[in-house]
C-alpha positions in Angstrom: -57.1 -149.9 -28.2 -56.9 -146.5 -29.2 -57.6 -144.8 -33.2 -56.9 -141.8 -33.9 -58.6 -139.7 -36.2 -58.3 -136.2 -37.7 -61.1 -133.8 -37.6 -61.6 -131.7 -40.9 -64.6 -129.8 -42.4 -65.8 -128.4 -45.4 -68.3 -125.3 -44.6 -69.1 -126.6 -41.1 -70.1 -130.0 -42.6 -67.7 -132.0 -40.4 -65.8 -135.7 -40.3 -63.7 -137.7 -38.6 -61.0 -138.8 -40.9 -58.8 -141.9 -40.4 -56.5 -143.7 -43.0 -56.8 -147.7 -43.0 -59.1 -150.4 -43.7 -63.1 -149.8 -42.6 -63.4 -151.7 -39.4 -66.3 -154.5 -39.2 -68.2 -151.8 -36.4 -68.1 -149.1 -38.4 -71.8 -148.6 -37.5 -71.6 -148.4 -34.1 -68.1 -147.0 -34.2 -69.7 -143.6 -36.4 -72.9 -143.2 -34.4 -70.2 -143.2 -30.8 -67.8 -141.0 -32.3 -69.7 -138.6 -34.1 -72.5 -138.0 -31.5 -71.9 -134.3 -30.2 -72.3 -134.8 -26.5 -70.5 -138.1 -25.9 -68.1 -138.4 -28.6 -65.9 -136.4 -30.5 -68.5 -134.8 -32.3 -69.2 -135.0 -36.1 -71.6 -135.6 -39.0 -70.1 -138.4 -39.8 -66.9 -140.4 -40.6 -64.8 -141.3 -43.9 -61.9 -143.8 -44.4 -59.1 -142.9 -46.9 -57.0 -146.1 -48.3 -55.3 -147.3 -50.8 -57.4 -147.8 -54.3 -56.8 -150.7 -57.5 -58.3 -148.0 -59.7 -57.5 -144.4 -58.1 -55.2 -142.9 -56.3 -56.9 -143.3 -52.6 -60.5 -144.7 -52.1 -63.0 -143.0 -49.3 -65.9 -144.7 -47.8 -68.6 -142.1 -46.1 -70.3 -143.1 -42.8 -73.1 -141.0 -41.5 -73.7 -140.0 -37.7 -76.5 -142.7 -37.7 -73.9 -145.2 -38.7 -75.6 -145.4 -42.5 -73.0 -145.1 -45.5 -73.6 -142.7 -47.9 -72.5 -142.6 -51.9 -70.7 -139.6 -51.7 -69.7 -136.0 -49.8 -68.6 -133.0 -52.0 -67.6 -131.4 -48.9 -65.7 -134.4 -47.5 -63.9 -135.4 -50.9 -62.4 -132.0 -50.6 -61.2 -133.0 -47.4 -59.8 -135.7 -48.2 -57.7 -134.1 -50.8 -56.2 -132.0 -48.4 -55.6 -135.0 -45.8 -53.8 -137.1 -48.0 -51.5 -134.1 -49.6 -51.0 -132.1 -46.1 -49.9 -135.6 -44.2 -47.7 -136.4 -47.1 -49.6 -139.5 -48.6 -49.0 -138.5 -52.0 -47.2 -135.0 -53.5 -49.7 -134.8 -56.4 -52.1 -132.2 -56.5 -54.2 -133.3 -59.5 -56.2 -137.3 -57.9 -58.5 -139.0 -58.6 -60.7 -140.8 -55.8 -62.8 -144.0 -55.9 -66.2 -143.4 -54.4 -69.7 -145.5 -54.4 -70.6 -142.8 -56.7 -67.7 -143.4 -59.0 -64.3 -141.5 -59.7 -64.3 -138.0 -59.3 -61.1 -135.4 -59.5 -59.7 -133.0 -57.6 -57.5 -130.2 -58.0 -55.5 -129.4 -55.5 -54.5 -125.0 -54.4 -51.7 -124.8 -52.1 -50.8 -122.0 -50.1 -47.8 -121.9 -47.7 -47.4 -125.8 -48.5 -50.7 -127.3 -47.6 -54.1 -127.4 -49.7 -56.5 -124.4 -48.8 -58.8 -125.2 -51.7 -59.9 -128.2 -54.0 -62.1 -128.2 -57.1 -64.2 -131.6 -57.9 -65.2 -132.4 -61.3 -69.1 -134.4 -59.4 -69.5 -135.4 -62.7 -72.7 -135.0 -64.0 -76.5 -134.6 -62.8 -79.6 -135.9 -63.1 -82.7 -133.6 -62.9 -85.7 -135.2 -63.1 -89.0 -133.4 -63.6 -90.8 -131.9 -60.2 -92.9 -134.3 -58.0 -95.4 -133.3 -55.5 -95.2 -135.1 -52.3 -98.0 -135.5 -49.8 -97.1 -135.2 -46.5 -99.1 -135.3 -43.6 -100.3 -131.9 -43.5 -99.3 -130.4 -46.5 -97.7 -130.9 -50.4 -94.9 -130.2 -51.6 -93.5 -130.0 -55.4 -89.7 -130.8 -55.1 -87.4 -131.5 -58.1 -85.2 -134.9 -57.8 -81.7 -134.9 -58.6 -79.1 -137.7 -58.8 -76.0 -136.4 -58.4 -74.2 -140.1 -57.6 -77.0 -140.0 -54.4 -80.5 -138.5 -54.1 -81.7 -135.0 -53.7 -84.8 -133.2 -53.6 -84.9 -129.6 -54.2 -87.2 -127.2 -52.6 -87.4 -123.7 -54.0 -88.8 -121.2 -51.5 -89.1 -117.3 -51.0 -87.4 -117.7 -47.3 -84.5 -120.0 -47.1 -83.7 -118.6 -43.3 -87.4 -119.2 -42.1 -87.3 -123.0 -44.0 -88.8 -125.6 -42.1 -85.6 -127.5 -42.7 -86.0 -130.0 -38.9 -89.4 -130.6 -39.3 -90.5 -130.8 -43.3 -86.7 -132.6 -44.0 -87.6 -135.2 -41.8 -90.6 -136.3 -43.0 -89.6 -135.6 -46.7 -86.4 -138.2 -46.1 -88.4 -141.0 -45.2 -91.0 -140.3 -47.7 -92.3 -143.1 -49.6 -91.5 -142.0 -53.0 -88.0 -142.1 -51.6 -87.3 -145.9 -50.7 -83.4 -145.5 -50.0 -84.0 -142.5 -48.0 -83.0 -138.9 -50.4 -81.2 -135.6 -49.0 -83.4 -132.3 -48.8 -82.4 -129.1 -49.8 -84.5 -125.6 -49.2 -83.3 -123.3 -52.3 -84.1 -119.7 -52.5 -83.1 -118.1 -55.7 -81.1 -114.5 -55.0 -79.8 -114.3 -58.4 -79.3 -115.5 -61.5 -75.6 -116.1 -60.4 -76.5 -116.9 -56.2 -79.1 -118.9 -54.6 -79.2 -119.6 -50.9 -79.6 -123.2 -49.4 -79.9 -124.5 -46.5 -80.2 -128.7 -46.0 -81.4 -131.8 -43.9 -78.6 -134.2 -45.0 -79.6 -138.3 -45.4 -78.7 -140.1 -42.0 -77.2 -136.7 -40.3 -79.9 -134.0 -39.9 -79.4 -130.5 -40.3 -76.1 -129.9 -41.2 -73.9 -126.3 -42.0 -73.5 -127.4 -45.7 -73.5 -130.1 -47.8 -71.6 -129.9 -51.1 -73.6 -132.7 -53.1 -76.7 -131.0 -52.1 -75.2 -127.7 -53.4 -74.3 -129.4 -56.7 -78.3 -130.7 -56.7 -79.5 -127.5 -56.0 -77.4 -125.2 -59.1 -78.3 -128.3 -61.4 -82.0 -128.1 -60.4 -82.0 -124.0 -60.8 -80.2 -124.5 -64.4 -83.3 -126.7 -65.4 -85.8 -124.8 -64.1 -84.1 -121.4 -65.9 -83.3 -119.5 -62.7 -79.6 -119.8 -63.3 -77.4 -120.2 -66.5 -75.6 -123.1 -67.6 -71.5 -122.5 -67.5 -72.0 -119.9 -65.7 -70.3 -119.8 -62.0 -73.3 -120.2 -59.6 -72.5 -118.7 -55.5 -74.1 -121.5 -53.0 -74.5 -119.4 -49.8 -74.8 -122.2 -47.4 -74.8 -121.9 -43.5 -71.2 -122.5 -43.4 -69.9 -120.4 -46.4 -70.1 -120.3 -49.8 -69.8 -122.9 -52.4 -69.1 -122.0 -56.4 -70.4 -124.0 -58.6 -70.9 -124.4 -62.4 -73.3 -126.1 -64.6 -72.2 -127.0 -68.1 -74.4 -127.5 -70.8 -74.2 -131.1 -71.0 -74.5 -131.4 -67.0 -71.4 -131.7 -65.8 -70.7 -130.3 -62.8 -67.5 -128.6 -61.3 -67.5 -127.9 -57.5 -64.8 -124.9 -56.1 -64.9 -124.9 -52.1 -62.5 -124.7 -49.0 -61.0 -127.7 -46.6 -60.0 -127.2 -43.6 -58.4 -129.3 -40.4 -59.7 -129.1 -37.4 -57.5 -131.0 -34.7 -55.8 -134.2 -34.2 -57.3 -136.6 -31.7 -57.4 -140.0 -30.3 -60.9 -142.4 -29.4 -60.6 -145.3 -27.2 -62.4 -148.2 -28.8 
């Protein structure tokens, strides 16, 4: 049996897309396809179909074969899949995630969708813990932003100890489900530069979630203004993001397709 799949990405932060229902070995199917020497090569992959309550549903599957809430970067891809392959004409939709329904707007050019901009609805910022790790602490701020984030604010974000201090901070006891790390340095009150160790992937180019957590975190702690456009400079590109006063967030970012391909099962 063959599936085939389309490769998009959102800032580097790549899946393997496929419309229909989730298969019962999702697991093992993800952790195959998405490893990066023996498979296609992803962080993961999400299903589109048909939704009761929205116009498409997605389901997110992480290279590990975990499923995960929700993807800011994938969601944006998945706008432009079901638009650019003709599943619906619309360019405002609403999609049914484990995180709840979140909208898109759609910005064509030439015909197919080149940006999307995601109301995440809104975040949680809880006050800063300090974690104790196993040779040093760390204060980190949690936010929920439909899944869990801790954000680290540093001096360096390109010297972050993003492979080693991620790791440990994922699995870290005050973190029973697991939580998504993010190493924040502030530029500006209107830029900050991240760079992440994504829940069940590892270190990936970008994570829009984790860009949302990290601009909701900064507005908290004062180093960035709410309703004010915020610049995430990720590893893959830049993210724009805005705050509003009542925590809602709205997330601006590209999609883009990679290639067409086809995985014998």
């Amino acid at each position: 049996m063959m599936l085939h799949f389309t490769k998009m990405q959102g800032l580097g932060n790549d899946y393997l897309y496929v419309y229909g229902e989730v298969p019962e070995s999702i697991a093992d199917l993800s952790r195959k396809l998405s490893d990066r020497h023996f498979g296609a090569g992803s962080d993961g992959m999400i299903y589109i179909s048909p939704s009761n309550v929205a116009d498409f549903r997605m389901r997110i599957f992480n290279a590990d074969g975990s499923e995960a809430m929700m993807c800011g970067n994938g969601i944006r891809c998945v706008g432009k899949y079901v638009y650019d392959k003709g599943y619906t004409d619309k360019t405002h939709l609403m999609i049914e995630t484990l995180s709840g329904l979140k909208t898109l707007d759609l910005r064509l050019m030439g015909g197919k969708v080149k940006e999307v901009t995601v109301d995440m609805g809104t975040a949680q910022a809880a006050e800063d813990l300090c974690l104790s790790l196993c040779k040093t602490e760390v204060v980190c701020t949690p936010v929920s932003v439909g899944n869990p984030h801790a954000v680290i604010f540093i001096t360096d974000a390109e010297h972050a100890p993003v492979e080693t201090l991620g790791k440990q901070i994922e699995h870290h006891v005050a973190f029973p489900n697991g939580v998504n790390v993010e190493f924040v340095q502030v530029i500006s009150p209107t830029e900050l530069r991240m760079r992440v160790w994504e829940r069940g992937s590892g270190v990936t180019m970008a994570c829009g979630t984790g860009a949302c957590a990290s601009a909701a975190a900064a507005v908290k702690k004062g180093y960035c203004l709410p309703d004010t456009p915020v610049s995430i400079c990720l590893d893959g590109g830049v993210l724009k993001i805005t705050v509003s006063s009542n925590g809602n967030i709205v997330m601006m970012g590209p999609a883009e397709t990679v290639y067409e391909g086809d995985a014998s099962l």
